[in-house]
C-alpha positions in Angstrom: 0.0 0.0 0.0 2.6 2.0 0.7 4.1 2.0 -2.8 0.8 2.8 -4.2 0.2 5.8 -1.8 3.5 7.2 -2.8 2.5 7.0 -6.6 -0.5 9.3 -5.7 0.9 11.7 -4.4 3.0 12.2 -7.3 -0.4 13.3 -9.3 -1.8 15.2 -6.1 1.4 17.2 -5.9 1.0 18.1 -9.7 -2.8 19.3 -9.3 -3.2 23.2 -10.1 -5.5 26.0 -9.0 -8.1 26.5 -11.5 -7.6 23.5 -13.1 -9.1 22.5 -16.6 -13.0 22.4 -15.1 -12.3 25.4 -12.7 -12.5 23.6 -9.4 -8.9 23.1 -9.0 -9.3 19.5 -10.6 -6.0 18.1 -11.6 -4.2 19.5 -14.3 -1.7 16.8 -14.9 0.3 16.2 -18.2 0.6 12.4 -17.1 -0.8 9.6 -18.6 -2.2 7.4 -15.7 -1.7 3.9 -16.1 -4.0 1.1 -14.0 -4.6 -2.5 -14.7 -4.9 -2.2 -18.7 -6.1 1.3 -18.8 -4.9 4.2 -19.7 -6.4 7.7 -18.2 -5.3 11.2 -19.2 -5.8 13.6 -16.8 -5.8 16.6 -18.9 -7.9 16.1 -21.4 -10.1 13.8 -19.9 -9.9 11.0 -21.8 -9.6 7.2 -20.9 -8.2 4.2 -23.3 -7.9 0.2 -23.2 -4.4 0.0 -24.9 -5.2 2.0 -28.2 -8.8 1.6 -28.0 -10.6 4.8 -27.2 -13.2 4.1 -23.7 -16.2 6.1 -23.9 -16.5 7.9 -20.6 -18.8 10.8 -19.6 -17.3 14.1 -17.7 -19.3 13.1 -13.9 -18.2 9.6 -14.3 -14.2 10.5 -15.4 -14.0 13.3 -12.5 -14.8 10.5 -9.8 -12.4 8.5 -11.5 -10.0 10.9 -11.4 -10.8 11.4 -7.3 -10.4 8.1 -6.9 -6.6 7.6 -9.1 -5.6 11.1 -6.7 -5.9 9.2 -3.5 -5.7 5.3 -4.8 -6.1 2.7 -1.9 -7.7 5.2 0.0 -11.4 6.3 0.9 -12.5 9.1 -1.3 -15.9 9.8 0.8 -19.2 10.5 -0.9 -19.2 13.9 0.5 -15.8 14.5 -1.4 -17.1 13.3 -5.1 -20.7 15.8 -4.1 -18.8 18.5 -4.0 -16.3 17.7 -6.7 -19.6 16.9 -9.1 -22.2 19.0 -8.2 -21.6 22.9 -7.0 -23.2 24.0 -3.7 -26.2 26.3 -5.4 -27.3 23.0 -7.4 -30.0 20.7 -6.3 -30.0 17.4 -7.5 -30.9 14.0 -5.8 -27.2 13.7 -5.0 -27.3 10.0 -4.2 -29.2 8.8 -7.4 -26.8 10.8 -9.7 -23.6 9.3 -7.7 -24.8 6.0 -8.3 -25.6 6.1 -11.7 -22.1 8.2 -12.6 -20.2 5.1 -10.4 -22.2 2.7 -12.5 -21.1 4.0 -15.9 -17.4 4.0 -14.8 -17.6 0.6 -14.0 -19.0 -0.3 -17.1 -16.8 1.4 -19.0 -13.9 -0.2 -16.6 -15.7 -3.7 -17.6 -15.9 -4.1 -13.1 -18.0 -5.1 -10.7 -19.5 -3.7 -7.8 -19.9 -7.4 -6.7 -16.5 -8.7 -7.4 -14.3 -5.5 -7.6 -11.1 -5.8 -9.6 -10.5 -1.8 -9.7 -13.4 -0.1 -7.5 -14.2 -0.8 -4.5 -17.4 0.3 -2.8 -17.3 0.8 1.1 -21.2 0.8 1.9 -22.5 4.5 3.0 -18.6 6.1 2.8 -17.4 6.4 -0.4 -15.5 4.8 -3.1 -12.1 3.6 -3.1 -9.3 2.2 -6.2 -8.1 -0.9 -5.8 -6.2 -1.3 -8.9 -2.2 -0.2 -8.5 -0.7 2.4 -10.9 2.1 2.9 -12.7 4.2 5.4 -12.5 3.6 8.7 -14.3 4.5 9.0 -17.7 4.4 12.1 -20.2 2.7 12.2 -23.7 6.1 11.4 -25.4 6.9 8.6 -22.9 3.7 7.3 -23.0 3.4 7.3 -27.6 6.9 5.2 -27.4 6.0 3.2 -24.8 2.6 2.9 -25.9 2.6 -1.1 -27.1 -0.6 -3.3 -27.8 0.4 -6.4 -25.3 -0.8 -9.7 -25.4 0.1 -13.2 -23.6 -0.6 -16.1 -25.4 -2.0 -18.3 -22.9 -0.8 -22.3 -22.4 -2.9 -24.2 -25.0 -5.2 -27.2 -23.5 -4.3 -30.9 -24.5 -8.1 -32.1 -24.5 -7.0 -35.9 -25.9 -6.9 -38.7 -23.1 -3.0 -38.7 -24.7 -0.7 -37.4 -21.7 1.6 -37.3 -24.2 0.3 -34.7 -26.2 1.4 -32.3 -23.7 4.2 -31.9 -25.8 2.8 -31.2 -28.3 0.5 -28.6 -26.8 3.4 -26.9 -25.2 5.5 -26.6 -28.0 2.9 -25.5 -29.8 2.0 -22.6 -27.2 6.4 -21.0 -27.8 6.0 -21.9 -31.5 3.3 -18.9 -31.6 4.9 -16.9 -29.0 8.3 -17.0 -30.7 6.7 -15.6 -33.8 4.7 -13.4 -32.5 7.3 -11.5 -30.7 9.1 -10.8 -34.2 6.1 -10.1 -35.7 6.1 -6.2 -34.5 8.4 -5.2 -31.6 7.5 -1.7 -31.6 4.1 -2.3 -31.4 3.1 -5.3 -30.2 4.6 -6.2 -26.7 4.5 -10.0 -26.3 4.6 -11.4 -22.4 7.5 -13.9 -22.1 6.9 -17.6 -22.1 8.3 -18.5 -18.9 5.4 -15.6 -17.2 2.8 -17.1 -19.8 3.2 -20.9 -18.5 2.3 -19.8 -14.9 -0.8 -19.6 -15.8 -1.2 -23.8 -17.0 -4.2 -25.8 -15.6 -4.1 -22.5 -13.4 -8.2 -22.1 -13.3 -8.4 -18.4 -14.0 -10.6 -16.1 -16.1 -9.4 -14.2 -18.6 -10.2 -10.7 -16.5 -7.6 -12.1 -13.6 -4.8 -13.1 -16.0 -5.4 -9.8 -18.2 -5.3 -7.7 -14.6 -2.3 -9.7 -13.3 0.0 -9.6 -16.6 -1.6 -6.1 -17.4 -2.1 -7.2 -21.2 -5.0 -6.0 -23.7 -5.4 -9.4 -25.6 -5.1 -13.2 -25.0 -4.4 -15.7 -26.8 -5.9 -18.7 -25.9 -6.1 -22.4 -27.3 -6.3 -26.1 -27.3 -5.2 -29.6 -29.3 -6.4 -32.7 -29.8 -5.9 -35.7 -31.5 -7.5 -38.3 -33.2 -6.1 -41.2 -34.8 -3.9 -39.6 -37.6 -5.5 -36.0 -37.4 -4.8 -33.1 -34.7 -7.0 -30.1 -34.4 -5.9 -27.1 -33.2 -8.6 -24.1 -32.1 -7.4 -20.5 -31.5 -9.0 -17.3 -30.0 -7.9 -13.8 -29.6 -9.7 -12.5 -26.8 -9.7 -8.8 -25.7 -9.5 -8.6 -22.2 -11.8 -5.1 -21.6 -15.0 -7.3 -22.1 -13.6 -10.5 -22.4 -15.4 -10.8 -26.3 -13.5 -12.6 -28.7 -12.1 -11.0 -31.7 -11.0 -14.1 -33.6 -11.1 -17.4 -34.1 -10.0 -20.3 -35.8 -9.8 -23.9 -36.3 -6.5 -25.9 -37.9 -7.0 -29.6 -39.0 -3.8 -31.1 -40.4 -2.3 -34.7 -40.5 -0.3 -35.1 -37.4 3.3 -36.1 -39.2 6.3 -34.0 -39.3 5.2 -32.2 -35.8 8.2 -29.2 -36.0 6.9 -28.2 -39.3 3.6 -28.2 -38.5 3.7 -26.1 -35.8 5.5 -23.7 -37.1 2.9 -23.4 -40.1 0.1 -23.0 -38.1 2.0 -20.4 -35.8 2.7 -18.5 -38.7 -1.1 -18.4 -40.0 -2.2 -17.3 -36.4 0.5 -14.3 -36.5 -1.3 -13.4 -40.1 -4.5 -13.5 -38.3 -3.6 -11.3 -35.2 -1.5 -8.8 -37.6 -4.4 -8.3 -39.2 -6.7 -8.4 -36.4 -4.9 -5.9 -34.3 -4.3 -3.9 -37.5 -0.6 -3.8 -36.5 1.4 -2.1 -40.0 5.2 -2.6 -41.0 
């Protein structure tokens, strides 16, 4: 907590008087960065990697209370007078809710299960999620990567030995995905990717813990002669898939064959993720 705390204050410290609503909101030139998101504090704006988030002004001023003081208790009181002025009547605890409701919908959380915002009953609101360190605009267009983790694919053949297979098949992709576009396409490291084998988690924990926009997730089986091989890119935000395939090929010269089909899947995902040369 502590290490979170002192990351705050790094954005409180930078806050202005008259800031860019009047109020003395922050004025920071930082690009915030929590779990897979991405919030500017000046200009309001909040992203999922390169994808722009919808997000109204009442709903991105709480969540910019909420990054100020992260791991701490922003009170209701505080986001009332940070949303509504004095001289304006409004039912104040209908209006909170629905503005704390549309942030967590655009954050893809859950009041139920909170990943990112916490609610503490009649007190306030609180961020769960740890941030990065400030970055400026230049740091953050260089640094600025589309990353993905290509998930340990699933032997689903009574073969143990097909785990392999499946294995090899999993750094066969990784391998070429990570030349596929360096500069914009940050690929998580195989020995970090394997953690997560026979692991039991969704794709919302492992995109949180990693801190990647897409997965890559699969599985092989075998029968008789033939191997099938099923592939889905899955972005994390909503946890929708935005492609997917199915490879049947005669299981005979394995090395070759994986690296086929890992080259047709970087094709796919290039193309998906509309990453250019």
């Amino acid at each position: 907590m502590a290490e979170i705390n002192s990351i705050g204050s790094a954005y409180r410290q930078r806050r202005v008087p008259n800031g860019r609503n009047g109020n003395g909101a922050a004025a920071s030139a930082a690009i915030v960065r929590f779990a897979e998101f991405q919030a500017d504090l000046q200009t309001g704006e909040l992203f999922r990697g390169k994808q722009k988030i919808r997000l109204q002004e009442k709903p991105f001023q709480i969540l910019r209370a909420l990054i100020e003081c992260p791991g701490q208790l922003v009170s209701n009181e505080e986001l009332r007078r940070r949303l509504w002025s004095s001289n304006v009547f409004v039912d104040f605890d209908r209006g909170l809710k629905t503005a704390i409701s549309k942030l967590r919908r655009a954050l893809g959380d859950s009041a139920a299960h909170p990943r990112l915002v916490e609610t503490l009953p009649r007190r306030g609101y609180r961020l769960v999620a740890a941030l990065a360190a400030p970055r400026n605009h230049r740091q953050a267009a260089e640094g600025n990567r589309i990353k993905l983790a290509v998930l340990p694919f699933d032997n689903l053949s009574a073969d143990p030995g097909l785990e392999y297979f499946s294995d090899g098949m999993t750094q066969e992709i990784i391998f070429h995905l990570a030349r596929l576009h360096p500069r914009r396409l940050g690929v998580i490291a195989r020995t970090s990717a394997m953690r997560y084998k026979h692991a039991g988690k969704s794709v919302e924990q492992i995109g949180g813990e990693l801190g990647v926009d897409h997965v890559l997730e699969g599985s092989v089986r075998r029968a008789g002669k033939r191997v099938r091989i099923t592939t889905q890119l899955i972005q994390v935000g909503d946890q929708t898939p935005l492609w997917l395939e199915i490879y049947d090929h005669d299981f005979r010269d394995v090395l070759a064959l994986q690296s086929r089909v890992a080259e047709a899947i970087s094709r796919e995902i290039k193309s998906n993720l509309t990453l250019q040369d």
